[in-house]
Every structure is written in C-alpha cells, then in structure tokens.
ZAMARLO-612336 format. One record per residue (C-alpha): x, y, z; residue number from 1; residue in one letter. Coordinates in nm, 2 decimals. Layout:
N
{{X; Y; Z}; NUM; A};
...
//
This chain:
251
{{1.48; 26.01; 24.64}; 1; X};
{{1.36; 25.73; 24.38}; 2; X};
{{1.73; 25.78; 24.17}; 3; X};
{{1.90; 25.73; 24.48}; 4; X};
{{1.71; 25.42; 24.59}; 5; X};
{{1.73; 25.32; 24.24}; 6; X};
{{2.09; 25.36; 24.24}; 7; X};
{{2.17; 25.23; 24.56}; 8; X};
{{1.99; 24.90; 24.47}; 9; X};
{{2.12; 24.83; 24.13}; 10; X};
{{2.47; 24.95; 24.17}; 11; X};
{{2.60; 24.78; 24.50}; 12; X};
{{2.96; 24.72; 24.43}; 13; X};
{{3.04; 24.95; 24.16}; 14; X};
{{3.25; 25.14; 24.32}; 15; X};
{{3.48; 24.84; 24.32}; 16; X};
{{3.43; 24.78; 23.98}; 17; X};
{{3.62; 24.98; 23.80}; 18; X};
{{3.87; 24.97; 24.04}; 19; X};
{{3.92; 24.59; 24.01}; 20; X};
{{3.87; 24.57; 23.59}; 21; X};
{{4.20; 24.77; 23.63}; 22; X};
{{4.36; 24.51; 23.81}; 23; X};
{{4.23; 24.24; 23.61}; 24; X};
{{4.36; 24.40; 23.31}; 25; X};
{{4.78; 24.45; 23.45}; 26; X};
{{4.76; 24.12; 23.66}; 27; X};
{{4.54; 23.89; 23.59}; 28; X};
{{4.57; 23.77; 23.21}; 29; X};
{{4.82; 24.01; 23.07}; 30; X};
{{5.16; 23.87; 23.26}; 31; X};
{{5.04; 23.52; 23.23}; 32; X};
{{5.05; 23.23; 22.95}; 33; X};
{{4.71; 23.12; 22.99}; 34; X};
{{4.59; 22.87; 22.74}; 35; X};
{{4.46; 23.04; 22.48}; 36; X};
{{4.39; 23.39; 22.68}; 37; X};
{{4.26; 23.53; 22.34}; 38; X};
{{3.93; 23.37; 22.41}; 39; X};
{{3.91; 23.51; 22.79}; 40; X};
{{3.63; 23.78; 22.84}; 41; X};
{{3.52; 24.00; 23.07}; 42; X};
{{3.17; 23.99; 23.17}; 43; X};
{{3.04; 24.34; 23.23}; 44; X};
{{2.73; 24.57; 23.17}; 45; X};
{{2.65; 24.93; 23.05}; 46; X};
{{2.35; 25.07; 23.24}; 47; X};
{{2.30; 25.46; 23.09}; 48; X};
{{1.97; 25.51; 23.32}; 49; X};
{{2.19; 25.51; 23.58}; 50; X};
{{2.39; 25.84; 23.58}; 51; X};
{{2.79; 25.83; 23.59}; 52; X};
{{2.76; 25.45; 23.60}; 53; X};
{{3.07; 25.29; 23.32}; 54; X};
{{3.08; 24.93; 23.43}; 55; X};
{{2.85; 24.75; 23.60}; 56; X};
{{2.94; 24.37; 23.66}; 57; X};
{{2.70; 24.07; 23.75}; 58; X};
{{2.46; 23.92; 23.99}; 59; X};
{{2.41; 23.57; 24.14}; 60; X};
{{2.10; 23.55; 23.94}; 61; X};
{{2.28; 23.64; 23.60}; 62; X};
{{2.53; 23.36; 23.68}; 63; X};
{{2.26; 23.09; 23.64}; 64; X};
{{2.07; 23.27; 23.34}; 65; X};
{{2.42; 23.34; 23.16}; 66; X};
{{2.57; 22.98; 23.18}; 67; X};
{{2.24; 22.81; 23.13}; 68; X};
{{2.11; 23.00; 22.82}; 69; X};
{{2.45; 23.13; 22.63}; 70; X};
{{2.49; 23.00; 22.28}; 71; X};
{{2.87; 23.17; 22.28}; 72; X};
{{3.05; 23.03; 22.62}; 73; X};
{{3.27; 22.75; 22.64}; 74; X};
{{3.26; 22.83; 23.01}; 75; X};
{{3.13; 23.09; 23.23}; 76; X};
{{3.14; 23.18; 23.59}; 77; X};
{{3.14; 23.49; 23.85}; 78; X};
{{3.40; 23.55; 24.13}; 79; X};
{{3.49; 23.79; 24.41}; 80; X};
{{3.75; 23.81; 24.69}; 81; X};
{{3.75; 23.81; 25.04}; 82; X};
{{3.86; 23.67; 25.36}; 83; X};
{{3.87; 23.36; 25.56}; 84; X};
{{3.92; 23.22; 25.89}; 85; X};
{{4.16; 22.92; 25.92}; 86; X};
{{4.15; 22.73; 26.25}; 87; X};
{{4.33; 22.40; 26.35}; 88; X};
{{4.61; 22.38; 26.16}; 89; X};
{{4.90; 22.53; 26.43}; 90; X};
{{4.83; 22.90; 26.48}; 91; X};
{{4.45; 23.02; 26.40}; 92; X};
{{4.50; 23.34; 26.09}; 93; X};
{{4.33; 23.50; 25.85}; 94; X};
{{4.42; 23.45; 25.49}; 95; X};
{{4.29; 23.64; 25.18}; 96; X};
{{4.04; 23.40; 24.94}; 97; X};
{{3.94; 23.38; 24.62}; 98; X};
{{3.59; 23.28; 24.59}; 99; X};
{{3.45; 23.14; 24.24}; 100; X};
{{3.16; 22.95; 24.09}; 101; X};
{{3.16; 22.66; 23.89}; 102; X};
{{3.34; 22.75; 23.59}; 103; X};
{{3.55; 23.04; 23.67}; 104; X};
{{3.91; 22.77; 23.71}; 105; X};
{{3.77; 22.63; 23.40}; 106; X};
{{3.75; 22.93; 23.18}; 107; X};
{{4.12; 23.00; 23.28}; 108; X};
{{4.19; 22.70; 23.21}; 109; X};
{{4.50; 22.66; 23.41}; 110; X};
{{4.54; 22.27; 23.56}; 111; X};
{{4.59; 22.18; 23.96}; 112; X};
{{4.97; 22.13; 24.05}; 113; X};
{{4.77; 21.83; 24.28}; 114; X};
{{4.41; 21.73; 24.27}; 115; X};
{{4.14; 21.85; 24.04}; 116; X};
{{3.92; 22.19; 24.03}; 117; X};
{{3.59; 22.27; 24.15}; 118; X};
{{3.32; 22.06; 24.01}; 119; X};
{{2.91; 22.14; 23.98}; 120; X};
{{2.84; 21.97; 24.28}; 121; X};
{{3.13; 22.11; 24.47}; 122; X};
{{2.96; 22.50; 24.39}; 123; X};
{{2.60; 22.35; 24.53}; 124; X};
{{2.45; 22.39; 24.87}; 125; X};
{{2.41; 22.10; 25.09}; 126; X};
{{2.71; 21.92; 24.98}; 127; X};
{{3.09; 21.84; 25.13}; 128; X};
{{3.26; 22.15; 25.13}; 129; X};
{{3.60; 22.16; 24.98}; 130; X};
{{3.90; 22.38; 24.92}; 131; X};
{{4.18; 22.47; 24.73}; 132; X};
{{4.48; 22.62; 24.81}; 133; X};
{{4.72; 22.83; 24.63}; 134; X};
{{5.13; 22.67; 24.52}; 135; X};
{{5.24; 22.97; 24.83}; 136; X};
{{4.99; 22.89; 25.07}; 137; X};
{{5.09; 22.54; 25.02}; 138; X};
{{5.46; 22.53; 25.08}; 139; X};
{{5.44; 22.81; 25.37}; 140; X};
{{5.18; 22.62; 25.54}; 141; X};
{{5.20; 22.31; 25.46}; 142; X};
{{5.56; 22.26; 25.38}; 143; X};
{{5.45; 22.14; 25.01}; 144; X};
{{5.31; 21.81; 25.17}; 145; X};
{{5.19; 21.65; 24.84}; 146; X};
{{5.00; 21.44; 25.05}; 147; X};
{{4.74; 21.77; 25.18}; 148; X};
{{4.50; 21.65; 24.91}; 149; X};
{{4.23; 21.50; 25.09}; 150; X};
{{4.30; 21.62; 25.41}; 151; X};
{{4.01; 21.84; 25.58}; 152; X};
{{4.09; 22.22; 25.67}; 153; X};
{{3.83; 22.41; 25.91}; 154; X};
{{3.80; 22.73; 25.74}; 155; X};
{{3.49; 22.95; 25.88}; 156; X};
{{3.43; 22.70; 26.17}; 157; X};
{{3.35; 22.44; 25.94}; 158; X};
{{3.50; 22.12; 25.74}; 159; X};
{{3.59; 22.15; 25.44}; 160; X};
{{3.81; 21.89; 25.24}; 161; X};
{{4.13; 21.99; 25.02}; 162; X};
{{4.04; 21.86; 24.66}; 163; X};
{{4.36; 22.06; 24.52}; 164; X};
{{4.69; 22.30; 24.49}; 165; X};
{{4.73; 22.51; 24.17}; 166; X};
{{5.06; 22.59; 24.06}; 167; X};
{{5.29; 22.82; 24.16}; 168; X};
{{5.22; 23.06; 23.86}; 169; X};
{{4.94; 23.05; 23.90}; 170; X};
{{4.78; 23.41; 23.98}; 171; X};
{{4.44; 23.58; 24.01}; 172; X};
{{4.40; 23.96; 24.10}; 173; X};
{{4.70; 23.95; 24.31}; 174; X};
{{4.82; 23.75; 24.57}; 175; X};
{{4.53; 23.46; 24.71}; 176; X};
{{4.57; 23.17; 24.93}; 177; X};
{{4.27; 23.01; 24.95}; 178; X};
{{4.01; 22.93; 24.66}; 179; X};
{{3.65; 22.83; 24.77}; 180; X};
{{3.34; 22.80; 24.60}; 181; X};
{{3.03; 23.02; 24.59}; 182; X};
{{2.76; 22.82; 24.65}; 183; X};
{{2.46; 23.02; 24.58}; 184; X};
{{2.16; 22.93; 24.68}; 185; X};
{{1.91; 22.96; 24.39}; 186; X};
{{1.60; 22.96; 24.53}; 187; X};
{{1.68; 23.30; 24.71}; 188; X};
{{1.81; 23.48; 24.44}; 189; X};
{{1.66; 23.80; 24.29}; 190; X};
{{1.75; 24.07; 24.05}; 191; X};
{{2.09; 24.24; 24.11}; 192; X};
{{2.26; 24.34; 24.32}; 193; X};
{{2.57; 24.35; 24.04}; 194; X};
{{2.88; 24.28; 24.31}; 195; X};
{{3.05; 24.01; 24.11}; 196; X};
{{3.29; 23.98; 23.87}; 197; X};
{{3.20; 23.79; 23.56}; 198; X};
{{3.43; 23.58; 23.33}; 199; X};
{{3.37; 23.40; 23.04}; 200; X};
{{3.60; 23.17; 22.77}; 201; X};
{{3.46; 23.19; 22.44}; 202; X};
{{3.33; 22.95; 22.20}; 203; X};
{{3.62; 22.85; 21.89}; 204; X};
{{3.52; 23.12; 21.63}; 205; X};
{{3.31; 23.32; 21.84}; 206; X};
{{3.35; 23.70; 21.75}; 207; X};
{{3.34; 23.95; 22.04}; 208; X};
{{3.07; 24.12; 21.84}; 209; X};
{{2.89; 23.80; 21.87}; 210; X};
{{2.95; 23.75; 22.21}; 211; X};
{{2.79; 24.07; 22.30}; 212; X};
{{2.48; 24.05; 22.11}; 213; X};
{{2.46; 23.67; 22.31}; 214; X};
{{2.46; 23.89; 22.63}; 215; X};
{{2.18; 24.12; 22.52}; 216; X};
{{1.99; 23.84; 22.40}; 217; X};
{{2.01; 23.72; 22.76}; 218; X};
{{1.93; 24.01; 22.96}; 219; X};
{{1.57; 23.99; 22.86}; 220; X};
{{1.59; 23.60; 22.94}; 221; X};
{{1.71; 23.73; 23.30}; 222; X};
{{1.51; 24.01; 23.36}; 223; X};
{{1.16; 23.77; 23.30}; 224; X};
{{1.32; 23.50; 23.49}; 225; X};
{{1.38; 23.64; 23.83}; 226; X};
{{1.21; 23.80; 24.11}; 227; X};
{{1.25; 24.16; 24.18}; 228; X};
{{1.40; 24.28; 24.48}; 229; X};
{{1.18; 24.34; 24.82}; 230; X};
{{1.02; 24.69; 24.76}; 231; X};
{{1.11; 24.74; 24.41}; 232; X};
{{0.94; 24.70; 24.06}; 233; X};
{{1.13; 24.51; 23.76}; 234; X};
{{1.07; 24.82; 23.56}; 235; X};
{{1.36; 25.01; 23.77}; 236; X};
{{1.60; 24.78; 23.59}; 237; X};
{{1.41; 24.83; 23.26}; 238; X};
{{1.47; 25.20; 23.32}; 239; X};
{{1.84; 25.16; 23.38}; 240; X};
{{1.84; 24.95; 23.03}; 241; X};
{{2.12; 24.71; 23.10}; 242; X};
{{2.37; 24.67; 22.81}; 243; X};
{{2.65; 24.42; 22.76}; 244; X};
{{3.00; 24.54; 22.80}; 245; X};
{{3.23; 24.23; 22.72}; 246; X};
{{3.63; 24.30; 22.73}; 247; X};
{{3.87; 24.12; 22.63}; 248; X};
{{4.13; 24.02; 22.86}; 249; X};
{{4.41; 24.00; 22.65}; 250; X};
{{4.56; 24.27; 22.50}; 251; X};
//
C-alpha cells in the first residue's frame, strides 16, 4: 500500500510522458530549422525507486529551482497542453492550447510573426492576462487582421489581451491554436507532482554531460527547498532517488 501511494504521488503524469517525449522527438525539433536546435534539451528525470518508471518529467516547483539556480541554461521553462474556452468572438468553441512558462518561446527561440513573446510578468499571478495565437488560428479566425495585436480575447471567461501571432511554421507537439502562460502560484507549490514537460536551451559550450551533472546538483537544492506534499514525508522522494535524464532534441 505505501509503493502505491508512493507511486501514485510522485508519478502523476507519467503515463503521458513517454508517450509525448515520442512526439517531441518526430515533431517538435526534428522537422524544424530552429535556431541553433543543437543546444535544445529535454528536461527529464530517472527515478529507479520507483519500479518500471523510465522518464519522469518536472514539477511547478522544479521550474523555479531549475531557472533560478542553473549554472548551464541560457533559458529554461516547463509546458503542457490542453484546452480552452473561447467566447465573444462570433461563435463560442473550443480550441486546443499550448500552455508555457516564462522561458519555454525563448528557449525555441523562434520570433512572433506580430508582437512580442511572453515576458516574466506576463507568467505571474495578479497581472493582465495575455495571449498568443498561432499563424492558423490567426488567418481562420481572424482573417490574418495584423491589427489583432492588442485586441482582448475572453478565453476561460476572462480578459485576456493578444500580445502576439507566431509564424506560420511555427509548430509545437502538433497542431495548437492558442499559447498562454502558466502562471504558477509560488507560494502553493510543493514537491512533485512531475506532469510537466521540461525544456531547456543550453549555455554556448555547455556539454550534455555538464548539463546533467547541473541537474543533479539541483535536485538536492529542490528537494531542501520545498515543502512536502500533504500526508507525505520528503524521504519518499529521497527513496525514489531522482536522477537527471537530459535529451537532446536534435538528432
């Protein structure tokens, strides 16, 4: 009974991990001339106290420790995918959204058709919320208005203003039509649970090797920095004895 509470609490969202590393690899970075896509990482973990676990990817919590205390980053962020609610704008619908903290658009490093991307303040609680919208989102609902940026979009029942458009070849784990910011709210965050997928652009000169012994440096900065989960001791996730699992996503 302890394994499986164990497991259940550390591993929410692994099921979709490997599933969506395998996307990441054949769509995200491989078709596509990112800048410099040599330096592009994945961010993931190896737990081997936790049986028939491979990958494990990142929590909210990590986000903060990992792009405050890396020596081997240029930029880091976490991201996941989801849906949205779009209301106001001709027929109400529901299209798919990418979701990323500050520093995910960065580390791809692919420039807005129109606008700018996500900034700090944009990814923090209790300010405007904003938007960006993909090149096909754009010109289907929009009719490529170049003048959208600026406008305000109620998405979720709530205001948020366009600040961009990426460009039409512009892709990321398959077809998106919204981008939106986390916005995690620090002071609530604990250890795990690891449902977020982690990417990173390295440092010029920066070896993977070097990379990876960054993470593990940083694992012991997050484990003694954050609060355990409600009912469970810190030493469950010494006994799962997180590794780092970085991959490259270029091949």
């Amino acid at each position: 009974g302890f394994t499986a509470a164990v497991i259940v609490t550390l591993a929410l969202g692994i099921g979709a991990n490997t599933a969506i590393f395998a996307v990441i690899d054949t769509i995200l970075i491989r078709p596509l001339p990112y800048p410099q896509a040599e330096a592009l990482v994945g961010v993931w973990h190896t737990a081997p106290g936790l049986p028939g676990v491979t990958d494990l990817g990142c929590s909210r919590s990590m986000y903060f420790t990992y792009r405050e205390e890396n020596r081997t980053f240029q930029q880091f962020g976490v991201w996941s995918s989801g849906g949205a609610s779009v209301t106001g704008v001709a027929e109400p619908e529901l299209p798919r959204a990418l979701f990323v903290t500050y520093g995910v658009l960065d580390a791809v490093g692919v420039e807005p058709l129109l606008g700018r991307w996500f900034s700090q303040a944009d990814d923090t609680p209790g300010s405007a919320e904003t938007v960006m919208l993909t090149y096909g989102y754009w010109q289907r609902r929009f009719g490529g208005d170049t003048s959208i940026v600026g406008r305000t979009l109620t998405i979720n029942s709530r205001p948020h203003a366009v600040i961009g458009v990426m460009p039409e070849a512009f892709r990321f784990q398959g077809e998106r039509r919204l981008v939106l910011p986390q916005r995690f709210e620090r002071n609530k965050l604990f250890l795990g649970p690891f449902g977020y997928q982690g990417i990173a652009r390295l440092k010029p000169g920066v070896t993977m090797e070097q990379a990876n012994a960054d993470v593990a440096r940083m694992l012991g900065v997050w484990l003694n920095a954050w609060p355990s989960p409600s009912g469970f001791d810190r030493t469950v996730f010494q006994d799962a004895r997180l590794g780092p699992r970085l991959h490259s996503l270029k091949q």
